[in-house]
MIKOL-118326 format. One record per residue: x, y, z of N, C-alpha, C, O in turn; residue in three letters. Coordinates in steps of 0.2 Angstrom, whole numbers, padded with zeros to 4 digits, always signed. Layout:
<figus>
XYZXYZXYZXYZala/...
</figus>
This chain:
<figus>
+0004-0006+0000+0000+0000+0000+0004+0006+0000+0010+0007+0003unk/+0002+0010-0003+0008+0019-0004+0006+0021+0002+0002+0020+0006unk/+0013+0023+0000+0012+0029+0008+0017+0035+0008+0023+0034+0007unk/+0015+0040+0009+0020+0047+0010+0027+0045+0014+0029+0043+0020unk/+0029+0046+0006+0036+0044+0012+0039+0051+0013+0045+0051+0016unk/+0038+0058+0011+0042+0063+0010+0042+0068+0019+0042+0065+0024unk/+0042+0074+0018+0045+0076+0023+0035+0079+0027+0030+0082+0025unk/+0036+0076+0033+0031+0079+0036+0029+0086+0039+0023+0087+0040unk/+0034+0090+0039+0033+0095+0039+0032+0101+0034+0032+0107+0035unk/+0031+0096+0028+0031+0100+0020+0023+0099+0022+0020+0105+0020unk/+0019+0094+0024+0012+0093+0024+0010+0098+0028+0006+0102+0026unk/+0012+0100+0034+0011+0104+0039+0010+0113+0038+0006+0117+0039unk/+0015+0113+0035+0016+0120+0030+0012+0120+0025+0011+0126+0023unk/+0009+0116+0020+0004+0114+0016-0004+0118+0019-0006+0123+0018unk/-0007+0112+0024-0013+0113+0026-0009+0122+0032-0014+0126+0032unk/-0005+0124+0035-0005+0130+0037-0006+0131+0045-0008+0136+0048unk/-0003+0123+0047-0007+0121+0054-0003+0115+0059-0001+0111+0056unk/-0003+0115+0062+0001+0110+0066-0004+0103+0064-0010+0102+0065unk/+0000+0098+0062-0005+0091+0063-0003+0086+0065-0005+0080+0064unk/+0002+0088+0070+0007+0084+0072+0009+0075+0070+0010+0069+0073unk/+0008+0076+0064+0012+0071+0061+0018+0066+0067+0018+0060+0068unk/+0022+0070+0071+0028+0069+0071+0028+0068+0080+0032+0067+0083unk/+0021+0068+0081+0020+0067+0090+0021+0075+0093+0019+0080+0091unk/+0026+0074+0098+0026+0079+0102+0032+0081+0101+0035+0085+0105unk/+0036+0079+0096+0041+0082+0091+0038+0091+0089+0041+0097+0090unk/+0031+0090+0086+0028+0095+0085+0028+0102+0087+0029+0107+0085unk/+0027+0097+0096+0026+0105+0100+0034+0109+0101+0034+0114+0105unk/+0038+0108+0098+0046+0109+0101+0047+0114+0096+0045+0113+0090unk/+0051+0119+0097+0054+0127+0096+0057+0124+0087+0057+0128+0082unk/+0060+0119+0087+0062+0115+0080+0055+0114+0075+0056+0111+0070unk/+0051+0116+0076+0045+0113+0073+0045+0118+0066+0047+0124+0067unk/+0045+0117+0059+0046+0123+0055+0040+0127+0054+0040+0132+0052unk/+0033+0125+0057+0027+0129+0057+0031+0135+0063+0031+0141+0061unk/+0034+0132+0068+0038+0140+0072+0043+0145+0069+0045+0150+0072unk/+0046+0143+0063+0051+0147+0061+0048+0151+0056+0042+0151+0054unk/+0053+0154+0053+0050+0162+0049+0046+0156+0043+0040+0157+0042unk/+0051+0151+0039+0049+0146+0036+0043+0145+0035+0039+0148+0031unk/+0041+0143+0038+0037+0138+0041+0029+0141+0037+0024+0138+0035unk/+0030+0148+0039+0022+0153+0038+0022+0152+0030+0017+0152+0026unk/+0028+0152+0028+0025+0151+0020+0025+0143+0016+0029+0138+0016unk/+0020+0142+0012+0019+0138+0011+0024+0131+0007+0030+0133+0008unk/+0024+0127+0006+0029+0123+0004+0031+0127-0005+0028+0131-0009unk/+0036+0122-0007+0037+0125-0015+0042+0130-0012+0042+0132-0007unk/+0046+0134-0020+0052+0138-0020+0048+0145-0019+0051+0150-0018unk/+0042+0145-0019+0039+0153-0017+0032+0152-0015+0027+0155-0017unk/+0033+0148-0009+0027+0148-0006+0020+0148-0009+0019+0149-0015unk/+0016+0147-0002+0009+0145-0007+0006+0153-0007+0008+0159-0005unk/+0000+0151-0013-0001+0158-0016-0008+0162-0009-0012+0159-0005unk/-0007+0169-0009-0007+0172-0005-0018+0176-0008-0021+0181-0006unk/-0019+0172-0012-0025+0174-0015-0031+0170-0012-0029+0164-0009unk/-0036+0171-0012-0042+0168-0006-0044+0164-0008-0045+0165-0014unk/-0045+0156-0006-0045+0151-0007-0052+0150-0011-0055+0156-0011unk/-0055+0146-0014-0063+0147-0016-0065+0142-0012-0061+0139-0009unk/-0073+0141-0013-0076+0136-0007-0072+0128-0011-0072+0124-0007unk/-0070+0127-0017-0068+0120-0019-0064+0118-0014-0064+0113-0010unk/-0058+0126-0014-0051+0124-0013-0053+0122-0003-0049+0119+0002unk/-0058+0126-0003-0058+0124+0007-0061+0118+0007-0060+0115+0013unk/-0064+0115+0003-0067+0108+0004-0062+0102+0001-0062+0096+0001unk/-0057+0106-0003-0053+0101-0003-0046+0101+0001-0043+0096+0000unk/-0044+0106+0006-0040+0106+0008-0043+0104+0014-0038+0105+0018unk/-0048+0102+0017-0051+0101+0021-0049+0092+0023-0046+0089+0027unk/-0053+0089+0017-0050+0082+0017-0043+0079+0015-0041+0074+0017unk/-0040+0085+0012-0033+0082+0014-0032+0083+0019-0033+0078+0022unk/-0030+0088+0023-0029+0087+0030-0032+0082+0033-0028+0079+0036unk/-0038+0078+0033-0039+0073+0037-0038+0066+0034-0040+0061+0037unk/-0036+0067+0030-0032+0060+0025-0027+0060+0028-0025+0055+0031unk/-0022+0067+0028-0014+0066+0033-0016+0066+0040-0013+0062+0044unk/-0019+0070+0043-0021+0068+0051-0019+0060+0054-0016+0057+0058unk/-0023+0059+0049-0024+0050+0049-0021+0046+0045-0020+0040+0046unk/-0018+0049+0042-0013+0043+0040-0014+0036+0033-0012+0031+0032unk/-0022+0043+0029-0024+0038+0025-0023+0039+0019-0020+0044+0017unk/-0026+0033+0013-0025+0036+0006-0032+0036+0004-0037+0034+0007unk/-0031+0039-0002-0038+0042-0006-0043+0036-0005-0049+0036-0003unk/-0040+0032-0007-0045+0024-0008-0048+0025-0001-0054+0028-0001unk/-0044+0022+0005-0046+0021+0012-0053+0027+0014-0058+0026+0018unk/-0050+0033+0012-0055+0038+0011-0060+0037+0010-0064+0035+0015unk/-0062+0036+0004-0067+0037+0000-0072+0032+0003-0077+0034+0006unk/-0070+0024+0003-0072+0019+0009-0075+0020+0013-0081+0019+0013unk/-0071+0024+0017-0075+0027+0024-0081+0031+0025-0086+0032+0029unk/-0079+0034+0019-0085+0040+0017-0091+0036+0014-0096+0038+0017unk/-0090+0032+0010-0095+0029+0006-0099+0025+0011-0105+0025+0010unk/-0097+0020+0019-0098+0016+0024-0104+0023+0026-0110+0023+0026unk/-0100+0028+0027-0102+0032+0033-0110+0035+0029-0116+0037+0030unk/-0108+0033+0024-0113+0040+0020-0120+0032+0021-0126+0035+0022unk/-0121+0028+0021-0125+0022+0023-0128+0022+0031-0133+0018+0033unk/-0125+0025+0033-0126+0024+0041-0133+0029+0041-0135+0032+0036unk/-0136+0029+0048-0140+0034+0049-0136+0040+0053-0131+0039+0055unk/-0140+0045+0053-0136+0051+0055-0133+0055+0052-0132+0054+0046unk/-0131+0060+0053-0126+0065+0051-0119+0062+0047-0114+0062+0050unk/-0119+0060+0040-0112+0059+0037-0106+0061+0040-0102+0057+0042unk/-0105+0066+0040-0098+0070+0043-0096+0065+0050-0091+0063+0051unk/-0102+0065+0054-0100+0061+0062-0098+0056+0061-0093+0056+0064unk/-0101+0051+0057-0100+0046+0055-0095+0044+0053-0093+0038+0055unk/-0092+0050+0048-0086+0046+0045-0081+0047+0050-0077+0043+0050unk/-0080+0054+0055-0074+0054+0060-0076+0049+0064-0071+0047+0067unk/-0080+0045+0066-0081+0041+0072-0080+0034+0069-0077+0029+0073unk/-0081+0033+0062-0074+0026+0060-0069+0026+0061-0065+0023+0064unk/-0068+0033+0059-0058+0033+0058-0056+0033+0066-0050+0032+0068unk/-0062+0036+0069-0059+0038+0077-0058+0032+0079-0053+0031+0083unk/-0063+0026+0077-0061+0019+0080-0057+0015+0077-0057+0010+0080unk/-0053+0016+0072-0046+0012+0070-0042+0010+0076-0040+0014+0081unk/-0040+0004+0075-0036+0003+0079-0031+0006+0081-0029+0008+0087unk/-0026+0008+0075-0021+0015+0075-0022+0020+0078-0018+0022+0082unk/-0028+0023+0078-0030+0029+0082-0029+0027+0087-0024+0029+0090unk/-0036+0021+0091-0036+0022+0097-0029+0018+0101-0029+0017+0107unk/-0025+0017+0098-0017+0015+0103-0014+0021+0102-0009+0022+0105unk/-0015+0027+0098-0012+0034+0097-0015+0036+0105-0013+0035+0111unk/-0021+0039+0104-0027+0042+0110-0024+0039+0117-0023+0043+0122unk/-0024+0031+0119-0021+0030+0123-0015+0030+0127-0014+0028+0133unk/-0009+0032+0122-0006+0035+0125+0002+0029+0124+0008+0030+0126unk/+0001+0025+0121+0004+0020+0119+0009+0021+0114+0013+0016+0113unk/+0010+0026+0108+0012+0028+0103+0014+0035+0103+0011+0038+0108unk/+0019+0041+0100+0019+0046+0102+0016+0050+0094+0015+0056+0093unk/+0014+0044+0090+0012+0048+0084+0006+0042+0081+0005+0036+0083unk/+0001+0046+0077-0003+0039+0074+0003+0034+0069+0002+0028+0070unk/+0008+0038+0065+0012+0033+0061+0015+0028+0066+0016+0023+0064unk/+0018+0030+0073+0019+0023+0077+0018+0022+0080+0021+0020+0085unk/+0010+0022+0080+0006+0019+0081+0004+0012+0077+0002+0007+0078unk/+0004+0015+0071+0003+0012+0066+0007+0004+0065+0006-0002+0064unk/+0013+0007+0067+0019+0002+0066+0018-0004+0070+0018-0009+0069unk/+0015-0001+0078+0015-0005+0084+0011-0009+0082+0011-0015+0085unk/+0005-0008+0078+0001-0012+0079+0002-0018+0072-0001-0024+0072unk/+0007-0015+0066+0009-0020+0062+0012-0025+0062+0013-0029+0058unk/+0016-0023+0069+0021-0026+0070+0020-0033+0076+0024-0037+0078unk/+0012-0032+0078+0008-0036+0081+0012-0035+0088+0015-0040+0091unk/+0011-0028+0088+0012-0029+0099+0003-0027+0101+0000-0027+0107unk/+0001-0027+0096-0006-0027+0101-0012-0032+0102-0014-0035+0097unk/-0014-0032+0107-0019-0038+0110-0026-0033+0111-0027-0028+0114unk/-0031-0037+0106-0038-0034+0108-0043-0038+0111-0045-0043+0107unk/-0045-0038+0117-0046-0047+0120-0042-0051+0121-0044-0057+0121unk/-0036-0049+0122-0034-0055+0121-0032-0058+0117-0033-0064+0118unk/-0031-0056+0111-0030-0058+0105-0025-0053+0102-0024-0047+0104unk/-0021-0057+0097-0015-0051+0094-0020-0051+0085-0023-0056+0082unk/-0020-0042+0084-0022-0039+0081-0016-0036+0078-0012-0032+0081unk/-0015-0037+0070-0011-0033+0069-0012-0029+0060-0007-0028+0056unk/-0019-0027+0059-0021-0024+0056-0024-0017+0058-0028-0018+0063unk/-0021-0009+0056-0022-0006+0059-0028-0002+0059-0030+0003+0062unk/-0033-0006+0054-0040-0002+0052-0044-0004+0055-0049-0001+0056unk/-0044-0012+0060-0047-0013+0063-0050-0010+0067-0047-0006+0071unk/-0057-0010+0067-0063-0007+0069-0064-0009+0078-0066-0015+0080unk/-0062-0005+0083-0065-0009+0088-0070-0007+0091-0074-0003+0089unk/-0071-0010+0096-0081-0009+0099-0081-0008+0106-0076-0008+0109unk/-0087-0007+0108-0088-0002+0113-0085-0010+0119-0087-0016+0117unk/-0082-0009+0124-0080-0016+0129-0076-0018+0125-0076-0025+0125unk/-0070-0015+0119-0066-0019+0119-0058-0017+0123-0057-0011+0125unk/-0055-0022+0125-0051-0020+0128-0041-0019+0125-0039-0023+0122unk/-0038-0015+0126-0033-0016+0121-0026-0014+0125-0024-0009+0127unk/-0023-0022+0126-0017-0020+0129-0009-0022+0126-0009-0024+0120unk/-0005-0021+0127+0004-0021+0125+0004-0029+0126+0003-0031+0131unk/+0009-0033+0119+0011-0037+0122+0016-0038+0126+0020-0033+0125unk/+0019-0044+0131+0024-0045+0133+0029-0041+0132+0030-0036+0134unk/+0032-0043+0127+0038-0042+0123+0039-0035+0125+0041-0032+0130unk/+0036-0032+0121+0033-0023+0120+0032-0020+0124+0032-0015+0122unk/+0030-0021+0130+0027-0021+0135+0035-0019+0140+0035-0015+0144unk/+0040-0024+0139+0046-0023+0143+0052-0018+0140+0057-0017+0144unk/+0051-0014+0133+0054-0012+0130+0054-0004+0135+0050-0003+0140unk/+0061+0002+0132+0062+0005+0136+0058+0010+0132+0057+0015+0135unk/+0056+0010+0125+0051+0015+0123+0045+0013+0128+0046+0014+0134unk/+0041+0012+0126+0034+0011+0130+0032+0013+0138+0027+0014+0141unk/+0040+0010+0139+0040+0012+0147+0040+0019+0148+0038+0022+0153unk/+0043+0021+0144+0045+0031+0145+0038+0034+0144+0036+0038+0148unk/+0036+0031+0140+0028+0034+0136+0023+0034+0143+0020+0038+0146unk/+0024+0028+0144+0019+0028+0151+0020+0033+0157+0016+0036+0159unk/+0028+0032+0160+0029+0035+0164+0029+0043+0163+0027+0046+0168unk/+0030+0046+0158+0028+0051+0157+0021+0055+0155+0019+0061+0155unk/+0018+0049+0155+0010+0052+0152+0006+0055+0155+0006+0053+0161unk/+0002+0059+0152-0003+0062+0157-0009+0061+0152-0011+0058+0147unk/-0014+0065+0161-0021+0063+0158-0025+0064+0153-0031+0065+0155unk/-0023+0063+0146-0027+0066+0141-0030+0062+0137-0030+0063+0131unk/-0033+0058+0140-0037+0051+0136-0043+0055+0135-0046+0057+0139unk/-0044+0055+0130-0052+0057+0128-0060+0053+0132-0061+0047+0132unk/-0063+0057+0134-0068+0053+0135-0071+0046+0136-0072+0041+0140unk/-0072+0046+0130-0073+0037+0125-0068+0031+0130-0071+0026+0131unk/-0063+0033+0131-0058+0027+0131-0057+0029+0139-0058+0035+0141unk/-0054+0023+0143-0052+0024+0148-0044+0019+0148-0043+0013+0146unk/-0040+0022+0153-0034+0018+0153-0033+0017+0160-0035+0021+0165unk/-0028+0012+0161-0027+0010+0169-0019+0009+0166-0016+0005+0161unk/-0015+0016+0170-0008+0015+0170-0003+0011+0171+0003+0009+0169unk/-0006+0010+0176-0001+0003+0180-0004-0005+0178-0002-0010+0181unk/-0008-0006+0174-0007-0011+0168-0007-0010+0163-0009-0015+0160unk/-0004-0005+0159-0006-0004+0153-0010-0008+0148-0009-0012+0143unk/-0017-0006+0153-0023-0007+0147-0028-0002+0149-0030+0001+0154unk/-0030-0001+0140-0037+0004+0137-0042-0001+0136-0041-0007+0136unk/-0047+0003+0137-0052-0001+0137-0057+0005+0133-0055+0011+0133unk/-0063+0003+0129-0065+0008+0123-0071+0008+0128-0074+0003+0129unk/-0075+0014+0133-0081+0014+0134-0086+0017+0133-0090+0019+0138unk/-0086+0019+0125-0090+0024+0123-0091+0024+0116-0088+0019+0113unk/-0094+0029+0112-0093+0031+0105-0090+0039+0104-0092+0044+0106unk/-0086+0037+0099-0084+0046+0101-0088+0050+0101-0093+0049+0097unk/-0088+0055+0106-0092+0061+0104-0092+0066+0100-0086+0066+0097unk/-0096+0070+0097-0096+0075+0091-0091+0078+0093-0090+0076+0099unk/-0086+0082+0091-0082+0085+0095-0075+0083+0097-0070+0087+0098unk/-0076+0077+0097-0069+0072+0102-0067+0071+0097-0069+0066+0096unk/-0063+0072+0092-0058+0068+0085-0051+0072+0089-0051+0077+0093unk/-0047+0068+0087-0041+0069+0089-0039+0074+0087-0035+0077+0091unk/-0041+0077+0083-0038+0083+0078-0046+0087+0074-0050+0084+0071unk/-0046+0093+0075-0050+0098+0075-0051+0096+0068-0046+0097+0064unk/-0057+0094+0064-0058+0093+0057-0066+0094+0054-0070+0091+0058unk/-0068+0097+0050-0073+0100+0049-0075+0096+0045-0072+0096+0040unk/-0080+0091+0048-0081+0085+0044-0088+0088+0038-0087+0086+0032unk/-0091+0091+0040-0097+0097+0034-0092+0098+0029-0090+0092+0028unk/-0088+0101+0025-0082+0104+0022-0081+0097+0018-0083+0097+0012unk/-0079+0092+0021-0077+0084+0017-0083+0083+0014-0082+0081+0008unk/-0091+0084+0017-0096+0081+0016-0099+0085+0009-0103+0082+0005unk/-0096+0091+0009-0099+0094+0003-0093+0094-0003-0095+0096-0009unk/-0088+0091-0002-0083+0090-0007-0085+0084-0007-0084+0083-0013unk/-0087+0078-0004-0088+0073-0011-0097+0074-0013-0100+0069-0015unk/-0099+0078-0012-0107+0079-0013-0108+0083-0020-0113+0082-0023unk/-0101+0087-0022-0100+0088-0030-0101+0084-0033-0100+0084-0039unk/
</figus>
């Protein structure tokens, strides 16, 4: 499957926004959205300084949350297509699959310092859903599923640091117990709750052209 292999912080100066690609690399004074750089957009003369039209906002909308997350166009379009079947609000719908990716929720918990490694952790099958090692990271999970580290991974001096340093910022939905390292999912995300601030109306009316 493709995958951006280029510089992440060319994507960030692109959309004009922290998305932190890169964890909490992000928030650090090195970041090029903090440098004079940074404000202009990628390319030898930045991006153009002329008002976007509503395409260009409904298309840069869903790019950003195709790199938020970490997907391709296909996996997109998928989700959209799933979500647009559901009852309810499309826009809700579709952040509330991708919020439930397995990638995602081992990012949210706190297990990962980025969704890309998060992504890995979980291809790399360190994770247990039920008790079970899951090592696809689109896996959908459900309300009582439980997700923890395996052994192995579990002893490693990455994960140990992530934990011991972690703080409280698990989103609602999910709940974590530090001193076992296990998440447990006990909710559906809330409107509101996506990891990353995204204007799912804007996506909704860019594939409604």
């Amino acid at each position: 499957m493709s995958r951006y292999l280029g510089s992440a912080c060319k994507l960030c100066r692109r959309e004009k926004e922290k998305l932190f690609l890169k964890g909490v690399r992000c928030s650090s004074a090195s970041c090029a959205l903090c440098r004079s750089r940074g404000k202009k957009g990628p390319g030898q003369h930045g991006a153009s300084k002329s008002k976007l039209s509503d395409y260009a906002k409904h298309l840069r909308e869903k790019q950003k949350a195709k790199r938020v997350y970490g997907l391709t166009e296909e996996q997109f379009v998928h989700y959209y297509e799933v979500a647009e079947k559901m009852k309810g609000s499309t826009g809700d719908n579709l952040l509330k699959l991708i919020e439930l990716r397995l990638d995602n929720v081992v990012f949210c918990l706190g297990m990962a310092l980025s969704k890309k490694m998060a992504r890995q952790i979980v291809n790399h099958g360190n994770i247990l859903v039920n008790g079970k090692r899951v090592d696809v990271p689109r896996y959908q999970v459900k309300i009582g599923d439980v997700i923890a580290i395996s052994k192995k991974y579990k002893t490693g001096a990455v994960i140990k640091n992530l934990i011991e340093n972690k703080t409280s910022n698990v989103p609602s939905w999910l709940s974590f117990d530090k001193n076992k390292v296990i998440g447990t999912v006990v909710s559906e995300p809330l409107i509101g709750e996506a990891s990353h601030p995204i204007d799912s109306q804007l996506i909704v009316e860019y594939y409604s052209k």
